[in-house]
C-alpha positions in Angstrom: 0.1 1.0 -41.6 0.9 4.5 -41.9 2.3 6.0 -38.2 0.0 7.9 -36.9 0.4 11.7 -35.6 -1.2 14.1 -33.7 0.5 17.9 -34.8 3.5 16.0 -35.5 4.1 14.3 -32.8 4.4 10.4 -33.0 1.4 8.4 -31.5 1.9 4.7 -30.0 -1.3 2.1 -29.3 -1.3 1.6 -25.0 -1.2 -2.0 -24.8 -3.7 -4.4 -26.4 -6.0 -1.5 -27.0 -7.2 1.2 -29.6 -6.2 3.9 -26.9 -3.5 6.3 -28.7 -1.2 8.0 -26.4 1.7 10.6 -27.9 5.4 9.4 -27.5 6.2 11.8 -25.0 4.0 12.7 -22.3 4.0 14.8 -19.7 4.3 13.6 -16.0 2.8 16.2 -13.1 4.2 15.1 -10.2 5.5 18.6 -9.5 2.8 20.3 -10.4 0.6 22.6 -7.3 1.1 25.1 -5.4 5.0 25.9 -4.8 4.4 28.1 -1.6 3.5 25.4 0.8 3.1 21.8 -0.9 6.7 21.1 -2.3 6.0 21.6 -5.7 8.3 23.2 -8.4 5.7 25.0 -10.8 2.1 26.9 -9.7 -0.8 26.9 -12.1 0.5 30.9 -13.9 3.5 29.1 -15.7 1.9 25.4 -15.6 -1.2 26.4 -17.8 1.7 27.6 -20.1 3.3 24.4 -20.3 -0.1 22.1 -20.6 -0.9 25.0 -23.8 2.1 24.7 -25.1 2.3 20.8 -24.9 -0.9 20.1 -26.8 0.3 22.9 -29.5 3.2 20.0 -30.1 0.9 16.9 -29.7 1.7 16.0 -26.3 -1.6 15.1 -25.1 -0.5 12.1 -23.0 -0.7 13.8 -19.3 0.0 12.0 -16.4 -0.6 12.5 -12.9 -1.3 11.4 -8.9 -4.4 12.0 -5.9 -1.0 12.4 -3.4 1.5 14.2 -5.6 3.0 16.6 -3.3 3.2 15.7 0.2 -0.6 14.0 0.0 -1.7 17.6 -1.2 -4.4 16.7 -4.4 -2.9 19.9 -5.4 -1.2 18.3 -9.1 -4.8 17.1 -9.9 -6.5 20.3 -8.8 -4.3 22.6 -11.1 -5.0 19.7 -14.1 -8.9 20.6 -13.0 -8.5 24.3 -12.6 -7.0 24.0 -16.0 -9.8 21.9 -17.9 -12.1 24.5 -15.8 -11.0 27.3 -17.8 -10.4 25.8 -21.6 -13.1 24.5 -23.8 -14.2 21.3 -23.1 -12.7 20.9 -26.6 -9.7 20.2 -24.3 -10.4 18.0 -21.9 -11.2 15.5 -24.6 -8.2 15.8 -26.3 -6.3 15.2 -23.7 -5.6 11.2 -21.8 -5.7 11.8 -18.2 -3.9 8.9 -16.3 -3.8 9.1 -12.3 -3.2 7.3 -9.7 -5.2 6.1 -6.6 -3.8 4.5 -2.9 -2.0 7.0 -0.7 -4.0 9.4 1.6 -5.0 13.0 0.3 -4.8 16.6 2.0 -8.3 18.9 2.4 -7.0 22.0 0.0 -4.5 23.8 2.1 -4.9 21.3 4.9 -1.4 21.5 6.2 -1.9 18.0 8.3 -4.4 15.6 8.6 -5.4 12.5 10.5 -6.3 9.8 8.4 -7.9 6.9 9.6 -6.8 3.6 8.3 -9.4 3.2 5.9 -8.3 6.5 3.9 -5.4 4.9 1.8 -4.9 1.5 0.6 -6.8 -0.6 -1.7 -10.7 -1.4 -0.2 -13.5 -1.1 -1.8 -14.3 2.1 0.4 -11.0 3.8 -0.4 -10.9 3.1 -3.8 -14.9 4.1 -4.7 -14.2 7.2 -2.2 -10.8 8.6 -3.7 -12.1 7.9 -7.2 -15.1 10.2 -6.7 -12.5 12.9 -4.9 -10.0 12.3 -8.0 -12.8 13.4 -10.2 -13.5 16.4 -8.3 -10.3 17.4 -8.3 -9.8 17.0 -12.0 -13.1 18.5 -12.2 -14.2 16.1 -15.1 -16.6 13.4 -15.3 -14.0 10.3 -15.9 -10.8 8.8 -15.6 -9.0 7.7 -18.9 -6.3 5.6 -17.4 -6.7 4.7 -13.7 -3.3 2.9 -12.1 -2.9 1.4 -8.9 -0.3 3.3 -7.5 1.2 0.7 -5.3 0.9 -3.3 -5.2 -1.8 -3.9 -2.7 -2.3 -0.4 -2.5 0.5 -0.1 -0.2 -1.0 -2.5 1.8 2.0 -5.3 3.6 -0.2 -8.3 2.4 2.6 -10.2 4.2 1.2 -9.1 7.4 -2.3 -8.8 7.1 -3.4 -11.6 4.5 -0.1 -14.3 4.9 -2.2 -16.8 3.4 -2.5 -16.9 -1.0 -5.9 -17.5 -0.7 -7.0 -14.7 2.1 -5.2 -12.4 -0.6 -6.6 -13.7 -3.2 -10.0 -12.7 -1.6 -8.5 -9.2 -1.5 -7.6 -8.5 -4.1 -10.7 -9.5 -5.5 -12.3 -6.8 -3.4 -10.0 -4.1 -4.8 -10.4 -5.3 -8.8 -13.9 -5.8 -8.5 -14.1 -2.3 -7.4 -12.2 -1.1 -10.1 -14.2 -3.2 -12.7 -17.4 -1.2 -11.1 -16.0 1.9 -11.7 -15.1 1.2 -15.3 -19.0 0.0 -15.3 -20.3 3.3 -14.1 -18.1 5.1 -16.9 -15.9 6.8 -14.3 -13.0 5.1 -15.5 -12.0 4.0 -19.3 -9.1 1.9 -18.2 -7.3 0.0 -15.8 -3.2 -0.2 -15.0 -1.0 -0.7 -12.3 2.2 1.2 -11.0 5.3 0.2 -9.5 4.3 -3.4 -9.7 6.6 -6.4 -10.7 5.3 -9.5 -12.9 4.4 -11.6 -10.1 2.4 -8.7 -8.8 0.6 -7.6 -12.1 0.0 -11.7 -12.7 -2.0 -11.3 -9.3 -4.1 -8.3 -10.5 -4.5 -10.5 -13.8 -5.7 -13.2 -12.3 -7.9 -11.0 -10.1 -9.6 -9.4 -12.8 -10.3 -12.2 -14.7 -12.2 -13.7 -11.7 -14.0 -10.3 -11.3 -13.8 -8.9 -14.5 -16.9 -8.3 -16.2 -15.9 -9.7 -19.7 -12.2 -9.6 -21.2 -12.2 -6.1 -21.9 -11.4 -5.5 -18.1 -7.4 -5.9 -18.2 -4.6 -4.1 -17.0 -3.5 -2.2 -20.1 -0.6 -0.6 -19.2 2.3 -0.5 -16.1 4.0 2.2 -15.5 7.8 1.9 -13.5 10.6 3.7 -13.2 13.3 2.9 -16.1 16.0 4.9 -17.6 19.5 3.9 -19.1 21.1 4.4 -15.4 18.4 2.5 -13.5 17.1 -0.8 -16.0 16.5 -2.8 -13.8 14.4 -0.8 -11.8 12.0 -1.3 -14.9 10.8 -4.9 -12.8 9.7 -3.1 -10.2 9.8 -2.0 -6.0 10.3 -5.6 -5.2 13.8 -5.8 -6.5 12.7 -9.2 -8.1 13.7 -9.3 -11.5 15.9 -8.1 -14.2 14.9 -5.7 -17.2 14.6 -8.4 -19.9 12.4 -10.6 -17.3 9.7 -7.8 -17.1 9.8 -6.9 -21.2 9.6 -10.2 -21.9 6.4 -10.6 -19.3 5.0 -7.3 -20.9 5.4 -8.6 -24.4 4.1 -11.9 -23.9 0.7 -10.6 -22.2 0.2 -7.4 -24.2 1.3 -4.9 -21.5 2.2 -1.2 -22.3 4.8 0.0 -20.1 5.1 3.9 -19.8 8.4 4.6 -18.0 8.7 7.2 -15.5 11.9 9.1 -14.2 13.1 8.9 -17.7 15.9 11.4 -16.9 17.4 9.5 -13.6 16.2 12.9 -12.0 17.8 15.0 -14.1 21.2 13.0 -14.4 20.5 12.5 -18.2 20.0 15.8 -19.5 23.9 16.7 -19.1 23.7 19.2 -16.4 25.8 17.2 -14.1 29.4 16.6 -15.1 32.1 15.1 -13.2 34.0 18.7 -13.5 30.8 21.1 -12.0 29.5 18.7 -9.7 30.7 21.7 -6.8 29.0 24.3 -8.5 25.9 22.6 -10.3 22.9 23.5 -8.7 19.4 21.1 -9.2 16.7 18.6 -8.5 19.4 16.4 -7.7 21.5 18.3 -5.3 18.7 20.1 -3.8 16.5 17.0 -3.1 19.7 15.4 -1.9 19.6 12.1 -4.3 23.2 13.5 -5.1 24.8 9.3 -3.6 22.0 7.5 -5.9 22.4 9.0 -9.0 25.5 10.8 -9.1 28.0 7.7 -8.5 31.3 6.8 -10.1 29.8 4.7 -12.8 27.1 7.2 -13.6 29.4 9.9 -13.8 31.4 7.4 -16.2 28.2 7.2 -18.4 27.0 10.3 -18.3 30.6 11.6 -20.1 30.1 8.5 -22.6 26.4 9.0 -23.2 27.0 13.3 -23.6 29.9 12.8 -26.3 27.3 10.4 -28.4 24.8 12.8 -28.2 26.9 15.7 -29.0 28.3 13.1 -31.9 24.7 12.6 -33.2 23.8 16.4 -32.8 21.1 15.8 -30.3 20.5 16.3 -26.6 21.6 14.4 -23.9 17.6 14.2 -22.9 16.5 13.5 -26.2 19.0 10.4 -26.5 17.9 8.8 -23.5 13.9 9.1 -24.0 14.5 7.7 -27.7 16.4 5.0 -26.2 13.3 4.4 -24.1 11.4 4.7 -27.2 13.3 1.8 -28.7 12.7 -0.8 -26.1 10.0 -3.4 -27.2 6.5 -2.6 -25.8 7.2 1.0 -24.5 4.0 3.1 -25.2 4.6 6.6 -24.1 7.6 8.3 -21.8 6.2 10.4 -19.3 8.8 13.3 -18.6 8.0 15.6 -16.1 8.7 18.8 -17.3 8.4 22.8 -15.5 9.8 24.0 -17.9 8.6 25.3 -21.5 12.2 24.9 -23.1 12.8 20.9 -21.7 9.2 20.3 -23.2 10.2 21.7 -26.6 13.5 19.8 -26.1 11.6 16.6 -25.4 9.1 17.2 -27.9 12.1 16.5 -30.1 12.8 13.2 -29.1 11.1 10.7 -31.0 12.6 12.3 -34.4 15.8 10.7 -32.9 16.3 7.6 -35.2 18.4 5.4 -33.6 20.3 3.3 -35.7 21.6 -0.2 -35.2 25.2 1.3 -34.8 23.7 3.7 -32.2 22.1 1.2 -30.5 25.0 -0.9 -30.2 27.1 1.9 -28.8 24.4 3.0 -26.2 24.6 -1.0 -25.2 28.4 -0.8 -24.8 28.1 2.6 -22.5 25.4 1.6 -20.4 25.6 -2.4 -20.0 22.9 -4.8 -20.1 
């Protein structure tokens, strides 16, 4: 089968499905309203980006109800957005978000949530849906994820017993299959979750589910070449080829997110700038995570390959997330409109055997 491409850029199936999502996506958590939610780009230079992204096909947009501080705000610029394009847009684009964590009233500094406004009940997840829609100002959901297992709930605590949370989680997947029902969602994934969590939901939904077309599609974790083991999720539990092999074997898409280590793996911070370099990094103050001896080590290795190859550092490590079995779309988060044209880039990156091999030998297994 011929690949197929939207304006060039290389298209992938989202697990089992017929659902096409570009190679490179774009990820909105920074996205809203820079004066006062802790944001990095407002919705003037934003609508330039979301333009300029589905002028180079990438129509694969991800976002959160809570991005921000619990502000709504990245889903109300993606709806402010749809609000003032065609509706030619809107249904061009696959809109994944995410649904557990408490959300701000518009320019709401604080609120007072009672415990039933985050989580993973039936209440929660019908009312957030409805406010995610509003938001996005759009009449459904193409890919809905659980942000967190159990909705954040500690299941430990409050359900200690396998079969009181199995009666949970039937209450939160049966409310997702409804929504799917009522056309207010498309499709159903899971975030942050290892396998032993996702075989859960599985299990869930096929008690609830209405037919088999009611599966988790995709998962999307954090992964990069620093980080691979962070691919098998929060828990800690498991190793990188545990969770592709689990993904594989049950027809899981995984979309990675933090693709970049937070900016570690686009070059901009070198062993011989790191007192003058300024950026998310240093300004966030993630500086002891990601900027350690060995990832100093790799980031020297990994920027003379890519400089060998003639490519970006950036573009190297999301084609090496390309190349990892079962990975449907790399969400980059991107303020930007040069990183997305670099990034855009990326999956004309062939990586050969040779190149694989080397990135192996930097980076480790």
């Amino acid at each position: 089968m011929p690949p197929v491409e939207y304006r060039g850029m290389k298209c992938r199936r989202v697990g089992p499905t017929t659902l096409w999502a570009s190679e490179v996506g774009l990820g909105m958590w920074k996205y809203g309203d820079p004066s006062y939610d802790g944001s990095r780009i407002g919705e003037h230079e934003a609508f330039e980006v979301l333009d300029r992204a589905l002028e180079l096909g990438v129509f694969f947009w991800d976002t959160a109800n809570s991005y921000n501080m619990g502000s709504g705000n990245s889903e109300r610029l993606l709806g402010r957005y749809f609000n003032s394009r065609p509706r030619s847009v809107r249904e061009q684009v696959v809109v994944a978000t995410k649904v557990s964590n408490s959300v701000r009233e518009e320019h709401q500094l604080e609120a007072d949530f009672t415990p039933n406004q985050s989580g993973c009940s039936r209440l929660y997840v019908m009312n957030m849906v409805h406010a995610c829609l509003r938001r996005l100002q759009t009449d459904h959901i193409d890919i809905l994820y659980l942000h967190t297992p159990y909705g954040g709930e500690n299941f430990a605590e409050i359900a200690p017993e396998a079969a009181e949370r199995e009666i949970l989680l039937d209450e939160t997947w049966s409310a997702m299959d409804d929504l799917v029902t009522q056309g207010k969602v498309r499709y159903l994934a899971v975030s942050n979750h290892d396998t032993g969590q996702i075989q859960e939901v599985r299990d869930a939904l096929a008690r609830v589910g209405k037919d088999g077309s009611r599966r988790i599609i995709a998962v999307q974790n954090r992964y990069n070449m620093l980080e691979r083991d962070k691919v098998a999720g929060r828990s800690g539990r498991g190793t990188e080829a545990e969770f592709l092999d689990y993904c594989r074997d049950n027809r899981i898409g995984i979309v990675p997110y933090f693709p970049l280590a937070s900016g570690a793996l686009t070059g901009r911070y070198r062993r011989d700038n790191l007192d003058q370099v300024e950026g998310r990094i240093t300004t966030e103050g993630t500086a002891d995570q990601f900027l350690t001896d060995r990832n100093l080590d790799i980031i020297e290795q990994l920027a003379a390959l890519a400089e060998q190859m003639g490519v970006s550092m950036a573009q190297l490590a999301i084609a090496w997330l390309l190349s990892r079995e079962g990975v449907c779309s790399v969400i980059a988060g991107v303020t930007k409109l040069e990183h997305l044209e670099e990034n855009a880039k990326a999956p004309d990156v062939q990586l050969s055997e040779s190149d694989l091999a080397a990135i192996e030998g930097i980076v480790g297994g």
